[in-house]
MARLUM-15068 format. One record per atom (N, C-alpha, C): atom name; y, x, z. Coordinates in steps of 0.1 Angstrom, whole numbers. Each point is the difference from the previous one (the first is absolute). Example, Ala and Ser with C-alpha at 12.3 -4.5 7.8 and 13.67 -1.06 7.14 Angstrom:
<sites>
   atomo       y       x       z
       N     -57     132      78
      CA      12      -9       0
       C      12       9       0
       N      11      -4      -7
      CA      11       9       0
       C      11      -8       8
</sites>
This chain:
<sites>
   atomo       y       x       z
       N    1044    1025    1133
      CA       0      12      -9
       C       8      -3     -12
       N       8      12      -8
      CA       8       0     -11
       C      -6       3      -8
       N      -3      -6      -8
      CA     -13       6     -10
       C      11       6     -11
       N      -5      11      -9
      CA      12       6     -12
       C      -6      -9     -13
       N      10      -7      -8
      CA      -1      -6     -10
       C       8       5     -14
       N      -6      -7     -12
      CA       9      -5     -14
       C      -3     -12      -1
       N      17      -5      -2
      CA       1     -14      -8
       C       2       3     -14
       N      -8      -8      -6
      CA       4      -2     -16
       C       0     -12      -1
       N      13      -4     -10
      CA       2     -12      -4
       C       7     -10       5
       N       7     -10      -3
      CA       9      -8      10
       C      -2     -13      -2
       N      -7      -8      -4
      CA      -3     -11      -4
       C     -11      -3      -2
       N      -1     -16       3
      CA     -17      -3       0
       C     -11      -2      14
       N     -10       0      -1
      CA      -9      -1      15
       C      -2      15       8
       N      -4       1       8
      CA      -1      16       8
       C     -15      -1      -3
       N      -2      17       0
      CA     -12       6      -2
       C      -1      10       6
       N      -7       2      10
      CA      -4      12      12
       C     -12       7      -9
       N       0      10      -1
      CA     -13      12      -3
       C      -1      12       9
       N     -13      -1       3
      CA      -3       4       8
       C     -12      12      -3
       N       3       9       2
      CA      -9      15      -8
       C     -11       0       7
       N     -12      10      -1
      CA      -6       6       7
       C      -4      10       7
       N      -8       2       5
      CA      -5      12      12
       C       7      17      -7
       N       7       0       9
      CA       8      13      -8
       C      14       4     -14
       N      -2     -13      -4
      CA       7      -6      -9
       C      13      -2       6
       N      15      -2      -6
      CA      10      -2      -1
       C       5     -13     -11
       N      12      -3       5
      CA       8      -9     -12
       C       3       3      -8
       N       2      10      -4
      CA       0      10     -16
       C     -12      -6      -9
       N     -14       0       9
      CA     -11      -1      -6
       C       6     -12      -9
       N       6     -11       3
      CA       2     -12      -9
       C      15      -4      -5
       N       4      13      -2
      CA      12      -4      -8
       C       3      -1     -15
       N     -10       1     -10
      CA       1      -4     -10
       C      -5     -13       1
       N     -12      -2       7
      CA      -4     -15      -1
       C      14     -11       3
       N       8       7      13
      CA       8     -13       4
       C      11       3      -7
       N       4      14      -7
      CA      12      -2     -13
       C      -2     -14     -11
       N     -16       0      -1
      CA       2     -11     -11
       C       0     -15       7
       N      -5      -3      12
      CA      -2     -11       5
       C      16      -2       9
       N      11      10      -3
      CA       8      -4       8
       C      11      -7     -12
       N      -4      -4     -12
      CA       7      -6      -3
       C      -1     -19      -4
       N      -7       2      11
      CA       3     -14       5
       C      -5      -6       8
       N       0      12       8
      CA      -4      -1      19
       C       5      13       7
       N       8       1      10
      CA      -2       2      12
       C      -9      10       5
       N       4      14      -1
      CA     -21       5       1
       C       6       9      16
       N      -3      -1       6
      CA       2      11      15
       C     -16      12       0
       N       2       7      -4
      CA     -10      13       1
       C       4      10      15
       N      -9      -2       8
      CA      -3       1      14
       C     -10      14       0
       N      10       6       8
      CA     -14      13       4
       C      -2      -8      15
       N     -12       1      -2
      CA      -7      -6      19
       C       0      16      11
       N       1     -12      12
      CA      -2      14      10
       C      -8      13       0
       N       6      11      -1
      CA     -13      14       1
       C       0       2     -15
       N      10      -4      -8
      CA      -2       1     -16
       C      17       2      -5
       N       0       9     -16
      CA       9       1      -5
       C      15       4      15
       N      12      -6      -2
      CA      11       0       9
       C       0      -3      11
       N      -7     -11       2
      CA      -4      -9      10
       C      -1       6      18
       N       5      -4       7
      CA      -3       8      18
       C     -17      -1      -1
       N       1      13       8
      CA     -13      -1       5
       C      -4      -3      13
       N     -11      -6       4
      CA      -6      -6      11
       C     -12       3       6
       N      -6      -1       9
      CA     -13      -1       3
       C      -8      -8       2
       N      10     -12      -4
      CA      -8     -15      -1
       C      -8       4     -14
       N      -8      -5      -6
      CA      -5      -5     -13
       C     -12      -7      -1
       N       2     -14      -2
      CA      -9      -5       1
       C       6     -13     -10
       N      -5      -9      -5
      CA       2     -15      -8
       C       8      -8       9
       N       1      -2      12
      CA       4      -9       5
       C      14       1      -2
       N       3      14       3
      CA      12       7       1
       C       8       0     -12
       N      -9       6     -10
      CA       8       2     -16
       C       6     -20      -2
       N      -9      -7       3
      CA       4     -16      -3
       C       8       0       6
       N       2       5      13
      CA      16      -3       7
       C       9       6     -10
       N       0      13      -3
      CA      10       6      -5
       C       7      -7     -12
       N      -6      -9      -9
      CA       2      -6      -8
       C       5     -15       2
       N      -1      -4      10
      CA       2     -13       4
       C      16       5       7
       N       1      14       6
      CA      16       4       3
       C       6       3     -11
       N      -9       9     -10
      CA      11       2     -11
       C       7     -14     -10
       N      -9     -11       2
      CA       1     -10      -6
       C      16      -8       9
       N      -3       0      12
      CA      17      -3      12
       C       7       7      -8
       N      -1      17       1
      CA      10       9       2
       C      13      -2     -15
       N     -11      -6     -13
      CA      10      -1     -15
       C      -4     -15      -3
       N      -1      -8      10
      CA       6     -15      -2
       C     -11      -1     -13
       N     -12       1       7
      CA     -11      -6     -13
       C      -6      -9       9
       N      -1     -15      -7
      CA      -6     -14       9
       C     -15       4      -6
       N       0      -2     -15
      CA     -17       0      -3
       C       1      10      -9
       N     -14       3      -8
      CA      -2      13      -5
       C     -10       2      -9
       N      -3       0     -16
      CA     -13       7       2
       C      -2      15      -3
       N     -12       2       9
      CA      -1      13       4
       C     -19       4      -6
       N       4      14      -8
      CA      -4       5      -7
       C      -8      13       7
       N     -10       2       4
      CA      -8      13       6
       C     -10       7      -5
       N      -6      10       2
      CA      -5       8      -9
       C      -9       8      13
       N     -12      -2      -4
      CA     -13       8      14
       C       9      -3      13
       N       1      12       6
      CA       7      -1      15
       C       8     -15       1
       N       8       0     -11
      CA      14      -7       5
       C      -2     -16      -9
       N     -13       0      -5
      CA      -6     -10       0
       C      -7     -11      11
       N      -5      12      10
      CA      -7      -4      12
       C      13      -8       7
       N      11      12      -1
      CA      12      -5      10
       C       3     -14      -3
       N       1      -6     -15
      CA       6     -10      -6
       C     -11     -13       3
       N     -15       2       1
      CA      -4      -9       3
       C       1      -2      19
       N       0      11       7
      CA       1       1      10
       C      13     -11       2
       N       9       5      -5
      CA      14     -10      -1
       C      -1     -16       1
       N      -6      -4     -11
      CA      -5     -14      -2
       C      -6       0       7
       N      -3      -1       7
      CA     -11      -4      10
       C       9      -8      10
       N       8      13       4
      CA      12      -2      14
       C      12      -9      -5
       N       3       4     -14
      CA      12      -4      -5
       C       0      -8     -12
       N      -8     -12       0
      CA      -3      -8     -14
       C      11      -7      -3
       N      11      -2      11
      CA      12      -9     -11
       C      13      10      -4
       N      -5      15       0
      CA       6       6      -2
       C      -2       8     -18
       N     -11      -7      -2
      CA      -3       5     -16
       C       2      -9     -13
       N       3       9      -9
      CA      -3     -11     -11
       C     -13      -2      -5
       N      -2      17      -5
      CA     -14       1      -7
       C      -4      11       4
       N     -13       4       6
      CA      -8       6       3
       C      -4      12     -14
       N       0      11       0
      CA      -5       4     -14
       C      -8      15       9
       N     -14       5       0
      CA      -6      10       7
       C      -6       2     -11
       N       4      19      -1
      CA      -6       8     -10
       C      -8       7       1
       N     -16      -2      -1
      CA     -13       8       0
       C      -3       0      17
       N       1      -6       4
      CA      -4       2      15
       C      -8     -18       1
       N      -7       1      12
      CA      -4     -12       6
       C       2      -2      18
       N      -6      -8      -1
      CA       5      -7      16
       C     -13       8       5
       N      -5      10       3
      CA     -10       3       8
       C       4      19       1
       N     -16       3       8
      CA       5      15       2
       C      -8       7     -11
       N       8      15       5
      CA      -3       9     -15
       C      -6      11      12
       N      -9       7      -8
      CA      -5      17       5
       C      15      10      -2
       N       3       1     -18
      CA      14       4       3
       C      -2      12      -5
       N       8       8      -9
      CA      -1      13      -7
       C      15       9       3
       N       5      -3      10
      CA      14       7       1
       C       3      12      11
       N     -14       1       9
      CA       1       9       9
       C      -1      17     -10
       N      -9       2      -7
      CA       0      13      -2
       C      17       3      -7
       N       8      -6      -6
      CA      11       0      -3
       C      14       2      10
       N      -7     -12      12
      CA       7       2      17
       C       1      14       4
       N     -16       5      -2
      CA       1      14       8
       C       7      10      -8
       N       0      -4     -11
      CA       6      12     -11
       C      14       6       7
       N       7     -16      -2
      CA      16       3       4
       C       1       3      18
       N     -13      -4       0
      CA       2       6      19
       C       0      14       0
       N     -10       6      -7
      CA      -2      16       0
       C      12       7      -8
       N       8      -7      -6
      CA       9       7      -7
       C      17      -6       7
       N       4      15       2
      CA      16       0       4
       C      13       2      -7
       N      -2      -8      -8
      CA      13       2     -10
       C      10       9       1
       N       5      -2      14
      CA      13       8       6
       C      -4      16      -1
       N     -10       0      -3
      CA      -2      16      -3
       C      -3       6     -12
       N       7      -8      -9
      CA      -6       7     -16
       C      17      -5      -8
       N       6      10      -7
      CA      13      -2      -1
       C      -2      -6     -17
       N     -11       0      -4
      CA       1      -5     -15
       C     -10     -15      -2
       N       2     -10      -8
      CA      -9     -10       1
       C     -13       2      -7
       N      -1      10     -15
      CA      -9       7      -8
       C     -11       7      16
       N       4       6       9
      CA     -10       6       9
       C      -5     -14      10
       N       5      -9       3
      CA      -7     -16       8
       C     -10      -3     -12
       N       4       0     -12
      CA     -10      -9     -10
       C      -9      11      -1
       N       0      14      -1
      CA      -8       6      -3
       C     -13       1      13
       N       5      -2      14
      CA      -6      -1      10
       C      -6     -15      -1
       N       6     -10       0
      CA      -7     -17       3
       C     -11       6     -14
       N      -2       6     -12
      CA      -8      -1      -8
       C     -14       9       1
       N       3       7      11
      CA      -9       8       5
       C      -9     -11      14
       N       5     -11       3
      CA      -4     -10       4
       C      -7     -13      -4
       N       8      -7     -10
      CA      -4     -10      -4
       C      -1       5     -14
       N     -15      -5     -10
      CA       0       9     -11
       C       3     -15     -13
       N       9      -3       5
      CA       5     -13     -12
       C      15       2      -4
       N       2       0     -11
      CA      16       2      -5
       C       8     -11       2
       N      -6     -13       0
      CA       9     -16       3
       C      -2       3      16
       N      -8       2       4
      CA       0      -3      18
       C      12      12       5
       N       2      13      -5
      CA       6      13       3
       C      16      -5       0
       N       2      -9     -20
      CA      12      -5       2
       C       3     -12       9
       N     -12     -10       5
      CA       8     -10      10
       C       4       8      10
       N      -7       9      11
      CA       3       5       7
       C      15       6      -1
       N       2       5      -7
      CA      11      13      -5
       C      14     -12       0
       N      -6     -11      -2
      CA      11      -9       7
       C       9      -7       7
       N      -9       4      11
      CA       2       3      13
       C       6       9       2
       N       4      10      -2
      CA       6      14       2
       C      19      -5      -2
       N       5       2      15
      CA      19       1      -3
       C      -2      12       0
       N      19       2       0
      CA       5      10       5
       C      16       0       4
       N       2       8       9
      CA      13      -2       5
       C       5      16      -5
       N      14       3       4
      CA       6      11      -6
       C      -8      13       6
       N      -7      -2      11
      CA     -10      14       3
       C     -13       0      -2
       N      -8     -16       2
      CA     -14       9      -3
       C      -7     -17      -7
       N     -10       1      -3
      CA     -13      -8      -4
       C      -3      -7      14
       N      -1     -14      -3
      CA     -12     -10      11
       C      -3     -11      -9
       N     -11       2       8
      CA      -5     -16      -4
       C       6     -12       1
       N       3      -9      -4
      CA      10     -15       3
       C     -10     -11      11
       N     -15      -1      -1
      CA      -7      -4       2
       C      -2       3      20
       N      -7     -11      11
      CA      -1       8       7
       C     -14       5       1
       N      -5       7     -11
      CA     -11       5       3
       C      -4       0      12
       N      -4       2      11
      CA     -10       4      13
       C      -2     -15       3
       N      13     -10       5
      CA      -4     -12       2
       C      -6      -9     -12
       N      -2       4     -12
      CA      -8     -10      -9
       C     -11       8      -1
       N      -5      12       2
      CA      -8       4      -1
       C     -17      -6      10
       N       7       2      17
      CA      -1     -14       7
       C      -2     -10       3
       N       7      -7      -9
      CA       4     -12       4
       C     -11      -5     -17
       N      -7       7      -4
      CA      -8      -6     -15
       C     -11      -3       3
       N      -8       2      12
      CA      -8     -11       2
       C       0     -12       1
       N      10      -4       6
      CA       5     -15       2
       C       3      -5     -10
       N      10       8      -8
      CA       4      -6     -12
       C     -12      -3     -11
       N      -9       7       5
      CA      -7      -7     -13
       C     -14      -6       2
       N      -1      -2      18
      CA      -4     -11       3
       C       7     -15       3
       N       6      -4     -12
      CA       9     -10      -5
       C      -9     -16       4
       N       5      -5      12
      CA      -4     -14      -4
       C       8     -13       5
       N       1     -12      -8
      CA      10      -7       5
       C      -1      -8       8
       N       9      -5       0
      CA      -3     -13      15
       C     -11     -11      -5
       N      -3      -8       7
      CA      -8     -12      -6
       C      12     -10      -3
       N       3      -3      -9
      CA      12      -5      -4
       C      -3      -2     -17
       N       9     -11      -8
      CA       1      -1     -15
       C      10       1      -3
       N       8       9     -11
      CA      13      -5      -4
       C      -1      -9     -11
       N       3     -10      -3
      CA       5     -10      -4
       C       4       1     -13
       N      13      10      -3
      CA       6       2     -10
       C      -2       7      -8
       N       4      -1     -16
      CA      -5       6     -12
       C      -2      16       1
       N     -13       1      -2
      CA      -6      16       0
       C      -5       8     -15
       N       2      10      -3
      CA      -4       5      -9
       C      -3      14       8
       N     -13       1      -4
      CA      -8      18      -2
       C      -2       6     -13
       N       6       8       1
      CA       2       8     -18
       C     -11      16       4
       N     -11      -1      -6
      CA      -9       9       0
       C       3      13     -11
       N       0       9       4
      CA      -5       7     -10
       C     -17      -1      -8
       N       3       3     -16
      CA     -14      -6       2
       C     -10      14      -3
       N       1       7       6
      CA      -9      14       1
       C       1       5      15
       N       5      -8       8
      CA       1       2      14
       C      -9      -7       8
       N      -8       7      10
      CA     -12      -9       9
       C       8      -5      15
       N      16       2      -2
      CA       5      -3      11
       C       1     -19       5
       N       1      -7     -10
      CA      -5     -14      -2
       C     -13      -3      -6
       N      -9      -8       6
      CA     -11       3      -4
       C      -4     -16      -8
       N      -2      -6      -8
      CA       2     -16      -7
       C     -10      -7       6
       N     -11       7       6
      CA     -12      -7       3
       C       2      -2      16
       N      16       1       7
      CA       1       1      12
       C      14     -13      -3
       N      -1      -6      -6
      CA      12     -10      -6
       C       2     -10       8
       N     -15      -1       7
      CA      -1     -15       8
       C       9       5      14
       N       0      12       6
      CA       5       1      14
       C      13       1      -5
       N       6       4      -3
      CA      11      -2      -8
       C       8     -11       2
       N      -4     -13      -7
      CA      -1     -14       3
       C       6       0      13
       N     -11      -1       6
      CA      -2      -3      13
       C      13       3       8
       N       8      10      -3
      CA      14       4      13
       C      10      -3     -14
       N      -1       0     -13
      CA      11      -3     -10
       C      -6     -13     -13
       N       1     -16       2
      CA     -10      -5      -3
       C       8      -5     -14
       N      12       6      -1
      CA       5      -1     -13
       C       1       7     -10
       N      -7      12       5
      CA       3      15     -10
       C      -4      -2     -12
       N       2      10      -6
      CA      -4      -1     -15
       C       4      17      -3
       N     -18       2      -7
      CA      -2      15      -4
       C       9       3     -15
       N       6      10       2
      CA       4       7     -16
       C      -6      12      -3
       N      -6       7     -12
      CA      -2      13       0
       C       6       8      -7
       N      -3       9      -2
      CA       5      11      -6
       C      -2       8      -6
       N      -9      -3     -15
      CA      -8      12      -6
       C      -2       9       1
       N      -9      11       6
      CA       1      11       1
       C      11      11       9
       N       5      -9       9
      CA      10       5      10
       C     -10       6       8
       N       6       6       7
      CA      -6       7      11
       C       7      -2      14
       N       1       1      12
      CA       3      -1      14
       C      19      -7       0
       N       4      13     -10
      CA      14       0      -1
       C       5     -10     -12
       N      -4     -10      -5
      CA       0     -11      -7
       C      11       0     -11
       N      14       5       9
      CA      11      -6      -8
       C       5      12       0
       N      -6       8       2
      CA       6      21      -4
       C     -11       1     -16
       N     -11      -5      -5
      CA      -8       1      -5
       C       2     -11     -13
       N       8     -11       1
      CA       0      -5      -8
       C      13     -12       4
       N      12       5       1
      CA      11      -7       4
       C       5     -14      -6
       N      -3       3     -18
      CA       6      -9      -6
       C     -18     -11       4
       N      -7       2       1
      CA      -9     -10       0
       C       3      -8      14
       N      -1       5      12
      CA       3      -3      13
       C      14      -5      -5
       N       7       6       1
      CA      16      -8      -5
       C      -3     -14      -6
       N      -7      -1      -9
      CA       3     -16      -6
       C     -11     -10      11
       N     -10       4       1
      CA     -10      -5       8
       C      14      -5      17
       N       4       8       3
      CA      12      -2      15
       C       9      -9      -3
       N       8       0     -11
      CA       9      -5      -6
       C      -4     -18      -4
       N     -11      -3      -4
      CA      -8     -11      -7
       C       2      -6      18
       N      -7       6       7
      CA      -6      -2      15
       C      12      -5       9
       N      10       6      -5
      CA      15      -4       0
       C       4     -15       3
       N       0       0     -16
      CA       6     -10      -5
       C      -8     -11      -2
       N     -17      -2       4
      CA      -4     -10       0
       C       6     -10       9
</sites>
């Protein structure tokens, strides 16, 4: 698979970022505008997301391939790679299969285990809704809001929304992730340790990492090391950029 990317920056180590569930590489282009000067940043929409082909594969095993080809495809030997919920899972999924392939491990607000998962009522939203039938974008936001009654959740969605010269779609492949989110967020990894320098950067108003769950942790990443995030929430580095920014950067260059 050809995954659709941005390179920023031309010099220095490579840095794959990797979005989450629904999410696009847009999501982290201010973060890697600043980290791209003096690294290498590749911002990846994953399969079923943002530009990216769509498939009916989706599953971890798969997204880790796709990255271990996109790594062949632009002559990247090692990498560190940067993920966020979903595409955090992918990144440790990755190390797992691909440990002489990383530099540094960095997973944002996610852990090595499964989640219940809050993304289906949002799934069905864009499932019940046909873009290609409403000629204005003011009439999709006004309908997703008659669905989802949150103004941040309304605008993630709404970013999801292309358009070509005749009508509104989704970018996303909605039906097969809609699907395919059981598995995905019955997340678990091989019995295996990666080895190499780990960092988990929590939000710290998020129950998506839980501190008193630190020890299992360990256990599949025996080098990690927790960072938090005052008062962040899920989205960490949308919520408080310049703090996550120095905290990634430090994580860097140790």
């Amino acid at each position: 698979m050809v995954l659709n990317y941005k390179l920023l920056g031309e010099d220095g180590e490579d840095i794959i970022i990797l979005h989450g569930l629904l999410g696009t590489l847009d999501n982290w282009h201010s973060i890697a505008r600043v980290l791209s000067e003096k690294y290498k940043v590749w911002l990846v929409d994953q399969r079923n997301h943002g530009y990216s082909p769509h498939s009916e594969e989706m599953n971890y095993q798969v997204m880790a391939e796709d990255i271990k080809d996109f790594m062949s495809q632009h002559q990247i030997v090692k990498t560190h790679i940067i993920g966020h919920s979903m595409g955090g899972k992918v990144a440790m999924n990755f190390s797992m299969l691909y440990p002489e392939k990383i530099l540094k491990l960095m997973v944002v607000d996610i852990g090595p285990k499964p989640y219940i998962g809050d993304h289906l009522p949002i799934l069905e939203a864009m499932l019940n809704i046909h873009p290609n039938e409403y000629d204005k974008r003011t009439d999709i936001q006004d309908l997703v809001s008659t669905l989802i009654h949150s103004d941040k959740l309304v605008q993630f969605i709404l970013k999801n929304l292309g358009r070509t010269a005749k009508e509104f779609y989704w970018k996303p492949n909605v039906e097969v992730l809609y699907y395919a989110y059981r598995a995905l967020m019955d997340f678990t990894l091989p019995d295996k340790t990666f080895e190499g320098v780990t960092y988990f950067i929590k939000g710290g108003d998020s129950d998506y990492i839980q501190v008193d769950e630190w020890k299992d942790y360990l256990k599949f990443f025996p080098h990690a090391k927790l960072l938090i995030v005052p008062h962040a929430s899920h989205w960490v580095h949308a919520d408080y950029p310049e703090v996550f920014l120095q905290l990634i950067s430090e994580a860097l260059e140790e």
